[in-house]
N, C-alpha and C positions, 0 to 999 in steps of 0.2 A: 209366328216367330217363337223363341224360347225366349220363356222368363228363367233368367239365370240372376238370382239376387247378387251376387259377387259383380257382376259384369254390369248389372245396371246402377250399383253402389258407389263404381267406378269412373265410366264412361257416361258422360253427357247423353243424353238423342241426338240432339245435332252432331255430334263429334262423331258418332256412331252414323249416323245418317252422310258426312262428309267423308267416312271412309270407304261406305259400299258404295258412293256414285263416285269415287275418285281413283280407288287402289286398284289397279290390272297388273297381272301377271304374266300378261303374252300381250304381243303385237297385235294389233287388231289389222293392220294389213297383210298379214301373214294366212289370214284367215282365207280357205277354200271356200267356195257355195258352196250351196245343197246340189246333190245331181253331179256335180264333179268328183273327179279321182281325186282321192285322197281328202274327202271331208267329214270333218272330225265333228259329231255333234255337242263332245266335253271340250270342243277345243279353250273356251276363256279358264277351264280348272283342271285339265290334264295335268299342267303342270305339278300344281299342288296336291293332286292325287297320286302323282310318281315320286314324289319328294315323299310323300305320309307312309305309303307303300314302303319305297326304300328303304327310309326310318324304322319301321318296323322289323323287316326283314333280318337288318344287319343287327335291331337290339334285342331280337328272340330267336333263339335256338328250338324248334320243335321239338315234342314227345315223338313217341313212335308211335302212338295214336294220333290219327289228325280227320277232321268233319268236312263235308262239303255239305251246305245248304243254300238255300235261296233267301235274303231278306229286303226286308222294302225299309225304304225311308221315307217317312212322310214327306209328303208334295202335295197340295191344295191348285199349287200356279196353274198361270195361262202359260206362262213362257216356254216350257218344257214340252215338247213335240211327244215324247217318248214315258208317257206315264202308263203305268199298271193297274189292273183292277183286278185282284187278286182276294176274294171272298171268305177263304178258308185262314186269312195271317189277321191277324189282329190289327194290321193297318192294312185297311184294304184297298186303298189312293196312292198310289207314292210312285217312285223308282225303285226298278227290280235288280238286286245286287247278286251277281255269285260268289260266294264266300267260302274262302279256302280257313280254315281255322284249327291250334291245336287242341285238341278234344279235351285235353287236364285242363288246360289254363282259358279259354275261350280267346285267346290271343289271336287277331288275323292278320293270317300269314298273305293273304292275297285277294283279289276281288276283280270283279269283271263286270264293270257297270251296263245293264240290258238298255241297250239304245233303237229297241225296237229290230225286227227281223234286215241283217245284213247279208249281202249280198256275197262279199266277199271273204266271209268265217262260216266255219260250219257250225252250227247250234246246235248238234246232237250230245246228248250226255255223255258220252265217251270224250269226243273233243272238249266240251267243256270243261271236265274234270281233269285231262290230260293238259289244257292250257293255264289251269289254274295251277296243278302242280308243278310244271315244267316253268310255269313264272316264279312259284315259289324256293327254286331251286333246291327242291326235295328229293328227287327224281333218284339222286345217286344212292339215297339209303335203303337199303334192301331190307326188307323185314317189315316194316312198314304196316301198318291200318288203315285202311280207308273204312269212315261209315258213310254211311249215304241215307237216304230215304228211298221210297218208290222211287221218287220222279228221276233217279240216276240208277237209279241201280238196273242193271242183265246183266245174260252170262257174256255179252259182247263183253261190257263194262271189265266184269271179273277175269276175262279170258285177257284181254290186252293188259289191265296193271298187271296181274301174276308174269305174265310171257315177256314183258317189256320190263318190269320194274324189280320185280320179286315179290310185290306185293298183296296180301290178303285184304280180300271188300267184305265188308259185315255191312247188311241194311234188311231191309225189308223186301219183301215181293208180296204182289197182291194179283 
């Protein structure tokens, strides 16, 4: 858990402890299985991720420079079907985020939490990058920077944002 001295100055345990076995944000019969069309594995915090998302969006206006990278959030649980092990990031247990963000201010503009290999998306770094930016609703402004790293960057990558967006990719190649 986080120790956050503000939060525990404030809040009981118990009070803290009656809110996470009590507060839901979705129907729990609304919920799909596994194996079925249309099952969501964020389904109990979608919500609250499209709300944070939103929020975001509508209170930051992007640079003309903007980042695509990969980060993890720590996760230790059992609960989480869809954890990372990822060697080279300073947390190397967690959930794997793709993070659209503007390169002056570190502001995220978008994100695409990895729920393990799906079926019905395509996981190729072009797509990714293209569904991060087309969420972010950036797409219209021409001129535009993408950086990337290796793990996104080719000439695919470079050839589609220029010919589709107007956009220049600066990153690495190895």
């Amino acid at each position: 858990g986080l120790n956050i001295a503000y939060i525990q100055n404030i809040m009981p345990r118990n009070a803290f402890e009656f809110m996470r076995c009590n507060i839901h944000f979705v129907n729990n019969a609304k919920r799909k299985e596994k194996g079925k069309h249309g099952y969501d594995p964020l389904f109990k915090v979608r919500y609250v991720l499209v709300l944070f998302l939103n929020g975001m969006q509508v209170a930051w206006i992007p640079g003309q420079n903007v980042t695509i990278d990969e980060s993890m959030i720590k996760y230790m649980g059992r609960a989480v079907s869809y954890i990372q092990y990822m060697p080279a990031k300073p947390i190397k247990h967690g959930i794997k985020v793709f993070v659209l963000c503007c390169a002056k201010s570190s502001v995220v503009l978008n994100y695409i939490v990895y729920c393990g290999k799906e079926d019905e998306e395509d996981s190729t770094s072009v797509s990714i990058c293209d569904r991060l930016c087309i969420g972010a609703h950036i797409t219209q402004q021409r001129g535009q920077t993408l950086f990337t790293d290796n793990y996104y960057m080719s000439m695919k990558l470079a050839k589609h944002f220029f010919e589709n967006y107007g956009w220049t990719i600066v990153g690495t190649i190895t």
